[in-house]
N, C-alpha and C positions, 0 to 999 in steps of 0.2 A: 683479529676482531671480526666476528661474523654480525653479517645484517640477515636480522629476519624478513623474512617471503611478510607480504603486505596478507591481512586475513581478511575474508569478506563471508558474512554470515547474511545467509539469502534464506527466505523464508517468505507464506503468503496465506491467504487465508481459502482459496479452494480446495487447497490438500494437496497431501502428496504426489499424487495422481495426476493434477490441473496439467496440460501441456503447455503453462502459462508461464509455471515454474519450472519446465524444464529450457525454455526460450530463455528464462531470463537468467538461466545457469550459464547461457553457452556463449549470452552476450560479457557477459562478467568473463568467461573463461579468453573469451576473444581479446581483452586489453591484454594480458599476459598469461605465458603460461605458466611463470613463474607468481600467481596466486597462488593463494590457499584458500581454498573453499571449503565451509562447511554449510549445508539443505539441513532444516531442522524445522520442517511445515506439520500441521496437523494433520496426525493419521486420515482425518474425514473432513469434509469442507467445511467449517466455520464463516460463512458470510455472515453479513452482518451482526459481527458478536462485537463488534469496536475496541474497546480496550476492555472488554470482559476478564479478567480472570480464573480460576479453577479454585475454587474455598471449600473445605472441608470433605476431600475426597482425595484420590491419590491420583498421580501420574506416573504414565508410563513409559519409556525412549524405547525405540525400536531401532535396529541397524536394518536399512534397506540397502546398504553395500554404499558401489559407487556408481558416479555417471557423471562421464567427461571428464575426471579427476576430480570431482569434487565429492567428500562423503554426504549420505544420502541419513538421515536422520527423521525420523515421525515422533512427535508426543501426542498422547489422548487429550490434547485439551485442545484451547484458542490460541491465534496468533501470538496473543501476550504473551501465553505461557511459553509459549515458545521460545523469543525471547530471554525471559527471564530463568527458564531455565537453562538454555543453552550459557548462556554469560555463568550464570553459578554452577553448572554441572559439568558441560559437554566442550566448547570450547578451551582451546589449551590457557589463554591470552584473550583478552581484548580487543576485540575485533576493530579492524582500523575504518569499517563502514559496515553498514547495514541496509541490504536493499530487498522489498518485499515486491511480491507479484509472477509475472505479471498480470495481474488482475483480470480477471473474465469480465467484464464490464467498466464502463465509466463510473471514477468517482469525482466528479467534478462539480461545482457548485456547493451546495449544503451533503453532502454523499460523505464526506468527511466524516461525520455525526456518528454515522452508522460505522464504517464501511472496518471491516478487521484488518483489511490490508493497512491501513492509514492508522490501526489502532497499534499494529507492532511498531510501524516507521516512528512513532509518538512516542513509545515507550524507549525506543532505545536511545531519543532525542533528548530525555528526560535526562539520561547519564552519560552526555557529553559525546555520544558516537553519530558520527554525522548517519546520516538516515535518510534512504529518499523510497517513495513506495510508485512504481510505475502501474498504469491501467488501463487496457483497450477499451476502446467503445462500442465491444463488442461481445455479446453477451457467451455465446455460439462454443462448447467443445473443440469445437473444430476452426475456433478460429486462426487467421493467418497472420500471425508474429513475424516474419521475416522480412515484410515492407519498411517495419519501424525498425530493425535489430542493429542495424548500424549507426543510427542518432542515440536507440539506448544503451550501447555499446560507449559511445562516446559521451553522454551527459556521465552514467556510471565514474567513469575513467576521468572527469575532469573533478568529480567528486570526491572520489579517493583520492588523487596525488594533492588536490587543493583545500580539502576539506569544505567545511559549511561556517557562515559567520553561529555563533554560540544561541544555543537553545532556537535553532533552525533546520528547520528540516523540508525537504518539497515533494510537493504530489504534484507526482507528471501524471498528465493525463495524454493520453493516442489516439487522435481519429483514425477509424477503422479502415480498411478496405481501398487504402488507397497508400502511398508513398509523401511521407508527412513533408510537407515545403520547409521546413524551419522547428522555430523554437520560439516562441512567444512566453516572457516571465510577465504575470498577472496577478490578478486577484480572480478569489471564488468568486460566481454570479451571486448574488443573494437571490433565494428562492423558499419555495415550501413543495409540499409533495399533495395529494389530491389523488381524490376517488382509489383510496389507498388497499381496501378492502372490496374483493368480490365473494359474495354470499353465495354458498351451493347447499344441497342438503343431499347427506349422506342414505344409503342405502335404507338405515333404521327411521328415517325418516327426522332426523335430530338435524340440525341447520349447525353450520363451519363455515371457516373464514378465511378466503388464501390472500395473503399480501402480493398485491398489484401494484395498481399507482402509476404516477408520471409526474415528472420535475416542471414544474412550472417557474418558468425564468420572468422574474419579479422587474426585471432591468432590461429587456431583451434589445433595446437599441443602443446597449453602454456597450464601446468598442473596446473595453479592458480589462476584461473579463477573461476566466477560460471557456465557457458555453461560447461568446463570440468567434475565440480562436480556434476553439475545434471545428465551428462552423467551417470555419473558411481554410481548413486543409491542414491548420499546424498544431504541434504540441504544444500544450499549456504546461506553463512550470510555474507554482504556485507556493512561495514561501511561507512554511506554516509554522508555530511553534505551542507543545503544548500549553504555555502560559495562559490560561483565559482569561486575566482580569480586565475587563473594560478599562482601559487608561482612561479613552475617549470621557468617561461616563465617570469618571470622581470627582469631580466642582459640583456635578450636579445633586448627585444623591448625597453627598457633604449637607448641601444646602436642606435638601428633603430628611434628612433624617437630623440636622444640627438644628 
């Protein structure tokens, strides 16, 4: 009787290319070598495309080989796609975890909303495969992954052997540039985003729009938060689960709409 090698399908929404995904190949690679890896990220960066889709067009798989031992896969579309077609196409089995990133910026607070990294960890959370999407707070090509590589080495690894309680999934978040103290599990800050658009005008004289912005933290002295805990030096680990119904909010609108 033979046991199958544990499979982990890692995927992220800067692309192929992000040295964000290949940090968080090598932290996966580092719990055993007896994983099985398959990278199946968008050919080109998809940020903020969330749980987008690809409808009524076609998609492409590319073999980009290997690296580290893990196969290296691109599709033409969004993190979802990604996903979804790996599970129907590309993977042999069922992958026994799904881990996205690691993310070129923070998604932490309301960033969820948007953010594609957090839109694959979601989908794959949807069909029962535990999911976790890891993300630096640090916007920067070049930033440096290796101060956090041995906590996301080890949340990873506690992940996969233990799994995740049903229809949960977590968005770790990394403060940058420093060697994280810990691991803080919280809640999102509530927030909103602000002065979201900067106005330029193009050559022809026509007026364009580039998305800016900054997170305004609606809570900023709530100690239980991840904006707090990134504050102060640690990972935030954020239990999320696609489900959006307000539970909180059925007596009420019962009332308002009965």
């Amino acid at each position: 009787m033979t046991t199958q090698k544990p499979l982990v399908l890692i995927t992220n929404d800067d692309g192929i290319e992000a040295p964000g995904l290949l940090a968080l190949t090598d932290c996966i690679r580092a719990i055993s070598d007896e994983i099985e890896i398959c990278v199946v990220a968008p050919k080109v960066q998809h940020s903020g495309q969330s749980s987008a889709i690809t409808v009524g067009a076609p998609l492409f798989i590319e073999d980009r080989g290997d690296y580290n031992g893990a196969a290296m896969l691109t599709v033409s579309g969004t993190p979802v796609d990604c996903v979804k077609l790996a599970l129907d196409a590309i993977v042999p089995r069922t992958p026994d975890m799904v881990v996205s990133g690691v993310n070129h910026g923070s998604n932490s607070g309301n960033a969820i909303t948007y953010s594609g990294t957090m839109g694959a960890v979601l989908e794959a959370c949807t069909v029962g495969i535990p999911a976790v999407g890891f993300s630096l707070t640090h916007h920067s090509i070049r930033a440096d992954f290796s101060l956090s590589a041995p906590m996301v080495t080890d949340i990873a690894a506690r992940v996969l052997h233990n799994g995740l309680p049903d229809y949960t999934a977590l968005n770790i978040n990394i403060p940058a540039r420093i060697t994280p103290l810990g691991v803080k599990v919280c809640r999102a800050a509530r927030g909103h985003w602000s002065e979201e658009y900067a106005q330029y005008i193009a050559p022809s004289g026509r007026p364009f729009y580039w998305l800016t912005g900054h997170f305004v933290n609606e809570e900023a002295d709530a100690m239980d938060t991840d904006e707090y805990w990134l504050s102060q030096g640690y990972i935030s680990a954020v239990p999320v689960t696609p489900e959006q119904t307000a539970f909180y909010a059925l007596d009420k609108v019962k009332e308002l709409l009965n």
